[in-house]
C-alpha positions as CSV (number, residue, x, y, z in Angstrom):
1,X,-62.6,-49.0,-52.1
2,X,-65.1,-47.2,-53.3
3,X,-68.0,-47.8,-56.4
4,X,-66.4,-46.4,-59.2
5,X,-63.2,-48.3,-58.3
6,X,-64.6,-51.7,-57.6
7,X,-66.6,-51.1,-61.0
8,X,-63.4,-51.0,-62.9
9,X,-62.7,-54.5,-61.8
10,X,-63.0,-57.1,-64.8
11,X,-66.8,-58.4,-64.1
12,X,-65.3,-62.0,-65.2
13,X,-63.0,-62.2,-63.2
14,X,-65.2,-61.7,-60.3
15,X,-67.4,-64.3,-61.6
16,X,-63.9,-66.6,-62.1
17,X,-63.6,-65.9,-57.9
18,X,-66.8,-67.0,-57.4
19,X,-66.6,-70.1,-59.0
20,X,-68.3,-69.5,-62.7
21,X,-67.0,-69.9,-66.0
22,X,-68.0,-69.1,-69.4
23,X,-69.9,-71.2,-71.7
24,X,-68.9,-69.6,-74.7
25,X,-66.8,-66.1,-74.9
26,X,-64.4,-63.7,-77.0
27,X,-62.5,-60.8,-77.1
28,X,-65.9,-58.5,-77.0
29,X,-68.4,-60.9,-74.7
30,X,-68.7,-64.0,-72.4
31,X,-72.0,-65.9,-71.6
32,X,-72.5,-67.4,-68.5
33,X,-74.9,-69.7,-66.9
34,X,-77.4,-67.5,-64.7
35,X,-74.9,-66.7,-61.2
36,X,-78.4,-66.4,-59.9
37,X,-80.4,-69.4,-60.2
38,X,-80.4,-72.4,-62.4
39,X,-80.5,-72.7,-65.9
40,X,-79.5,-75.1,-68.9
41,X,-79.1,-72.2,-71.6
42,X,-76.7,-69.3,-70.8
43,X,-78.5,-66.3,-70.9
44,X,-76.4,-64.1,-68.7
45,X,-74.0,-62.4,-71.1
46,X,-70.9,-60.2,-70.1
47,X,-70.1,-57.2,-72.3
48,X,-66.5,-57.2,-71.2
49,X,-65.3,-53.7,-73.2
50,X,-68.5,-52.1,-71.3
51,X,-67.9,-54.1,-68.0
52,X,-71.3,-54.3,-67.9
53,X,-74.2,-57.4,-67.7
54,X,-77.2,-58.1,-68.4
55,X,-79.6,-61.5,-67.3
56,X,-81.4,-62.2,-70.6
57,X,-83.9,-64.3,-68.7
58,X,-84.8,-61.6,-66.1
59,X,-84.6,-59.0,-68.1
60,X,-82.3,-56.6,-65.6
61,X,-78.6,-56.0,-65.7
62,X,-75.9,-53.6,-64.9
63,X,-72.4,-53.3,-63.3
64,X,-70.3,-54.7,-61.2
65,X,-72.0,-53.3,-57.1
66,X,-75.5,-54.2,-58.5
67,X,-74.2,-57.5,-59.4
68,X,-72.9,-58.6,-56.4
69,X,-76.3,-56.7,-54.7
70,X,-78.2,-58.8,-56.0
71,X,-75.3,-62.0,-56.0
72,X,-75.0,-61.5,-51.7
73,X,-78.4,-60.1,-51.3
74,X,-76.8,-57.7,-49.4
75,X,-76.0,-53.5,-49.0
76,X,-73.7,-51.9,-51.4
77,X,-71.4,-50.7,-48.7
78,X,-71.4,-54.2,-47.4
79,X,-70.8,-55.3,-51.2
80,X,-67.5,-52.6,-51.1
81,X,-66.5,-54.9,-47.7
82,X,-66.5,-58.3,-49.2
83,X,-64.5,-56.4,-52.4
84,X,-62.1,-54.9,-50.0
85,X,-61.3,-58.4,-48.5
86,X,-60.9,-59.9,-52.4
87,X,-57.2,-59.1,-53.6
88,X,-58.4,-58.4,-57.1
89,X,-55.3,-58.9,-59.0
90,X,-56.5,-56.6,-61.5
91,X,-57.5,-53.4,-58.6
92,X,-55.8,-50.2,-59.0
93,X,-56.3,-47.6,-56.5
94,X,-54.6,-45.5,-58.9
95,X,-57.1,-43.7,-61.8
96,X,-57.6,-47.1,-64.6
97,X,-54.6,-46.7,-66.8
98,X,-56.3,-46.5,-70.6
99,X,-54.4,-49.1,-73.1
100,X,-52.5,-47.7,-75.8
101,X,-52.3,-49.5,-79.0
102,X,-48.7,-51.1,-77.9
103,X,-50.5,-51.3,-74.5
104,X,-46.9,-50.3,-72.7
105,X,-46.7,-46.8,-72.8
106,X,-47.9,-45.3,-69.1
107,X,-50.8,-42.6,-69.2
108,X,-50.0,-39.4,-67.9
109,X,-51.7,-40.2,-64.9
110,X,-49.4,-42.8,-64.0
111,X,-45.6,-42.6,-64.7
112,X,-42.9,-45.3,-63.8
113,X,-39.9,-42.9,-62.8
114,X,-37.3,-45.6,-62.0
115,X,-36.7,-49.8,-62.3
116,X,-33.7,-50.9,-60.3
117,X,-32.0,-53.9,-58.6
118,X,-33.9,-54.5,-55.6
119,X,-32.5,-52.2,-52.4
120,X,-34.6,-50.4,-50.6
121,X,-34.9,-52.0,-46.8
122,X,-38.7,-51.4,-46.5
123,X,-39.1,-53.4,-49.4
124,X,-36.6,-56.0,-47.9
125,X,-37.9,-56.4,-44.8
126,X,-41.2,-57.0,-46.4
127,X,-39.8,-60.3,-48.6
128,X,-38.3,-61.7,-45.1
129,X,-41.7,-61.3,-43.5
130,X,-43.3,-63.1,-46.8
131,X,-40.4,-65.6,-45.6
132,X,-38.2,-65.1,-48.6
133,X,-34.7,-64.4,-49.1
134,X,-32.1,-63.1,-50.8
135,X,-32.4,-65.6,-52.7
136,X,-35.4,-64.7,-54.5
137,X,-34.2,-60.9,-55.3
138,X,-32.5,-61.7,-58.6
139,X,-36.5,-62.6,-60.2
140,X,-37.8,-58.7,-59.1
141,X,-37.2,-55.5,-59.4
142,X,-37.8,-52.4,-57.4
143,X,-40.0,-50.2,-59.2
144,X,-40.6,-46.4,-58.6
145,X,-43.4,-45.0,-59.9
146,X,-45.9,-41.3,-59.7
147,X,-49.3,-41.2,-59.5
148,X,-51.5,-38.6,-60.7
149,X,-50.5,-34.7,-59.6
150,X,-49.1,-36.1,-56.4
151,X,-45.8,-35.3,-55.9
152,X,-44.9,-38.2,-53.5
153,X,-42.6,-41.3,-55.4
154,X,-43.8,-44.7,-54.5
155,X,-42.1,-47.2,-54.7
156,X,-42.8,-51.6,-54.7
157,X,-41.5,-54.5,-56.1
158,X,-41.4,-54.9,-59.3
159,X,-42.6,-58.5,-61.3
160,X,-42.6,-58.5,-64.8
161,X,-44.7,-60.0,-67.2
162,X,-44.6,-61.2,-70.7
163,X,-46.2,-58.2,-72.2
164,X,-43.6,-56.0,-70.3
165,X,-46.6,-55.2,-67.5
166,X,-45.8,-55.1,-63.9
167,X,-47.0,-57.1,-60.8
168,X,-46.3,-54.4,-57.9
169,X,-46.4,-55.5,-54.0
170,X,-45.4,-53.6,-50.4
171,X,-46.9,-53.8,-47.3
172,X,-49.5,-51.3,-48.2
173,X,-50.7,-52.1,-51.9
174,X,-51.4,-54.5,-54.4
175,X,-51.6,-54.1,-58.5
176,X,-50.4,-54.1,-61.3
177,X,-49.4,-51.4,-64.1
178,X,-49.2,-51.5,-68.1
179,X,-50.7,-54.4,-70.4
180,X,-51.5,-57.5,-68.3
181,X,-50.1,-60.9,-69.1
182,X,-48.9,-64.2,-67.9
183,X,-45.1,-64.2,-66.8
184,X,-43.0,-67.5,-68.2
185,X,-39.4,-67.8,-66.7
186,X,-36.4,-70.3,-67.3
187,X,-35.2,-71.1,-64.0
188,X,-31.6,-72.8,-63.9
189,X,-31.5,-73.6,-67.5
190,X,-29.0,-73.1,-70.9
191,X,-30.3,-72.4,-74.0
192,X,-30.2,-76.2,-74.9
193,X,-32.1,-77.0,-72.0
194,X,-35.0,-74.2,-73.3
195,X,-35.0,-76.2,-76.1
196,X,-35.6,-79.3,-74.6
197,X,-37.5,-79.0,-71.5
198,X,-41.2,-80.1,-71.2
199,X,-41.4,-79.4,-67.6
200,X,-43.6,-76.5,-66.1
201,X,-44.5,-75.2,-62.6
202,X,-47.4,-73.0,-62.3
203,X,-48.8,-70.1,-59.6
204,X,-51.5,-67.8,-60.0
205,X,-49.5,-65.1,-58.3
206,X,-45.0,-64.4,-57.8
207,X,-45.3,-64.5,-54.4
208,X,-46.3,-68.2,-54.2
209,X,-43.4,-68.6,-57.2
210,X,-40.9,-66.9,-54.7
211,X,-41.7,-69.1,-52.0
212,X,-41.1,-72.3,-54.3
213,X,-37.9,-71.1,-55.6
214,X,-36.9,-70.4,-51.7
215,X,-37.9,-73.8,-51.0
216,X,-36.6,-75.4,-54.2
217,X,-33.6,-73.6,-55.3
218,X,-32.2,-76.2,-57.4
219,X,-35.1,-76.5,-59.6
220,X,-34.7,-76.6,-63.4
221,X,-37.4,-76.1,-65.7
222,X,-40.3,-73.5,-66.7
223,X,-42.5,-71.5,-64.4
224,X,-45.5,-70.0,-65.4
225,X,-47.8,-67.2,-63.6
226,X,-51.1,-66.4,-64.2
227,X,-51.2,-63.1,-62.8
228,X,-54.9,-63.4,-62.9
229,X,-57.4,-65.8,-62.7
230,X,-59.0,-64.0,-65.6
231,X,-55.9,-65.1,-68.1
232,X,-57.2,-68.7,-67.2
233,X,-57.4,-69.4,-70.9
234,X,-54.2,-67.6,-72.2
235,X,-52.9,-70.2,-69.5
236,X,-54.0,-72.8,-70.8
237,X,-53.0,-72.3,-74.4
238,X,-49.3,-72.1,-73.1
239,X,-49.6,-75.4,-70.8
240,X,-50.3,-76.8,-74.4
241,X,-46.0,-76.4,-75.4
242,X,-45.4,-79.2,-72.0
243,X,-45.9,-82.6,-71.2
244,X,-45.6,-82.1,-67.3
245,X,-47.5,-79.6,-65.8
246,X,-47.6,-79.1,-62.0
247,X,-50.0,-76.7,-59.9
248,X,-49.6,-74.8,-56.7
249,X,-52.9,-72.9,-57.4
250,X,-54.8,-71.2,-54.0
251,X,-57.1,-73.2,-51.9
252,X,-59.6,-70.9,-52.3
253,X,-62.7,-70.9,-55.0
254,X,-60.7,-69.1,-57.4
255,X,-58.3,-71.5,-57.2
256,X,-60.2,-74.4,-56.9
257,X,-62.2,-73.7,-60.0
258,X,-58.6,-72.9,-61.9
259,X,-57.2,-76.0,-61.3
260,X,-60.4,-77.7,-62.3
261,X,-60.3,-76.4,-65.4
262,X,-56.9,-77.4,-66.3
263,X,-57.1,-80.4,-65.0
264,X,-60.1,-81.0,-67.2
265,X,-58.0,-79.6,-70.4
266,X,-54.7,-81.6,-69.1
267,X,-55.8,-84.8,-66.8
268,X,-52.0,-85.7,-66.1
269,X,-51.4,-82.5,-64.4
270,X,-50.2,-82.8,-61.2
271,X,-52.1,-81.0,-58.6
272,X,-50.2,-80.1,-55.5
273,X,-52.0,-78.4,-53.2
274,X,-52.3,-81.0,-51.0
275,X,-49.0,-80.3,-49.6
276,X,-50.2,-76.9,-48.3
277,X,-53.9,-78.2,-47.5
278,X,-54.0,-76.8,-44.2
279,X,-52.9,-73.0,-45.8
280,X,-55.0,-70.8,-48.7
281,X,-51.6,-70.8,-50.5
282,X,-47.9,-71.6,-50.9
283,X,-46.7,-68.5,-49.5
284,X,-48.6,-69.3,-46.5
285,X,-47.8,-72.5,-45.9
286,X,-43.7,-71.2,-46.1
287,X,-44.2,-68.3,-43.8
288,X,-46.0,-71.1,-41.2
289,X,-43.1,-73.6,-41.6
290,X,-40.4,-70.9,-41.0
291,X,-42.9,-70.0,-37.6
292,X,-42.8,-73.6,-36.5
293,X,-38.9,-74.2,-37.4
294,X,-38.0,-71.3,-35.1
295,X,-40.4,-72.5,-32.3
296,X,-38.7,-75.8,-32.4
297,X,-35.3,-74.4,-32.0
298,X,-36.6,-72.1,-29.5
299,X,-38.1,-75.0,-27.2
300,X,-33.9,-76.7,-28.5
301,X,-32.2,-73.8,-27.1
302,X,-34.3,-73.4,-23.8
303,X,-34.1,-77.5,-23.2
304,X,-30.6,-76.8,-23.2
305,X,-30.0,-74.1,-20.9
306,X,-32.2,-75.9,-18.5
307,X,-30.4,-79.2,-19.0
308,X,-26.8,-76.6,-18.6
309,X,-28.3,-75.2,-15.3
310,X,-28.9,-78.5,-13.8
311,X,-25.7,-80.0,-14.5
312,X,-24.4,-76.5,-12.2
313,X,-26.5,-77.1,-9.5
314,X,-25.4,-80.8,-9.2
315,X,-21.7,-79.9,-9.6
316,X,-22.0,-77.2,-6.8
């Protein structure tokens, strides 16, 4: 990652990661309390169509490397380390894809050549080393796509979102493409029980919503992912249409501060983390319990070919 990529980021939801919310925002600006020191009056405001801030109090500002300068105290090629390590949900490494007005036409920088049933074997093998199944393949895609002049045809799995946006994964890369949104899917459900179901499951990202349909298959009800910790608030108006809410949000900051929110907006949410304490997220925590499962019957098979070879010797 370079600069001028890391500087496309969303500024807020860098701030979101590092545990600061708004005091007030809109579509155009968000004020924060100052990330720097300690204040009682927001004065650090957020021009998020700029992607730029400035610190009202200390009179400097800028974007998002001198932020996290002066955030860290630290280089900016160390800054562009800590942002490789980050996952931003919202990073392309791809040229930033401007919005049209319908926000799902692709630039012609960027071009989705194919969306198909979920086949290729690369892609495949990467789900069963997420721990996931076939299972799981009916809620993604596989998605084919250009990118710039480059001749080469990529090619990840596909989740869509409510906007008609993709979430894209492989082994190599991490993004998303078109209009960004929050994904809501009826899992094991009619049309009458749409209608009449108040229950809702939600994950910041489909990889964690994978690994709870692989471990819950029967469910029945709503699930809801963010997508990004920035669409914290379009979340939240959503939760508003249930009367039972459940969170497997990360154990990280981001997630911490996330679930604190919504917690504060719905107190009878139920948070439930504390099943994967141990593990930064439900995907995690699956991939470890398959790991443990095998050793188990490992350590079962070779206590039994011992116990077989002794039984031999005595018989001889």
């Amino acid at each position: 990652m370079n600069c001028k990529q890391f500087n496309t980021i969303p500024l807020e939801e860098v701030l979101l990661s590092l545990g600061h919310l708004p005091t007030k925002h809109n579509e155009k600006e968000a004020w924060f309390l100052n990330p720097f020191g300690t204040e009682t009056h927001a004065s650090f405001k957020l021009d998020k169509k700029q992607n730029v801030w400035y610190l009202h109090s200390e009179g400097i500002g800028g974007n998002n490397t001198e932020f996290m300068k002066k955030y860290l105290n630290i280089s900016v090629k160390e800054v562009l380390e800590w942002a490789e390590k980050q996952n931003f949900s919202s990073f392309h490494p791809q040229t930033k894809i401007p919005q049209s007005k319908t926000n799902l036409k692709p630039n012609p920088n960027y071009q989705i050549t194919e969306i198909k049933e979920l086949q290729n074997e690369n892609l495949i093998n990467y789900l069963q080393q997420r721990g996931l199944s076939q299972f799981v393949y009916p809620l993604v895609k596989e998605v084919h796509f250009k990118m710039g002049d480059k001749k080469q045809n990529f090619y990840a799995i596909g989740f869509e979102n409510n906007s008609g946006g993709w979430e894209l994964r492989n082994p190599f890369y991490k993004g998303s493409v078109l209009k960004k949104d929050i994904s809501i899917i009826h899992l094991n459900q009619d049309s009458d029980d749409q209608l009449k179901n108040r229950n809702v499951v939600v994950f910041e990202g489909f990889m964690d919503l994978l690994s709870f349909v692989e471990m819950k298959r029967f469910f029945k009800g709503d699930v809801l992912v963010m997508n990004s910790i920035a669409l914290l608030n379009k979340t939240k108006e959503h939760l508003k249409n249930y009367s039972e809410i459940h969170l497997f949000l990360d154990n990280d900051q981001a997630g911490k501060v996330c679930k604190d929110e919504i917690l504060k907006t719905f107190p009878k949410a139920n948070d439930c983390s504390e099943i994967y304490s141990e593990n930064k997220d439900l995907n995690e925590f699956l991939i470890e319990r398959i790991k443990k499962e095998s050793e188990i019957l490992h350590q079962k098979e070779q206590n039994e070919q011992q116990q077989n070879v002794q039984v031999f010797k005595r018989r001889r």
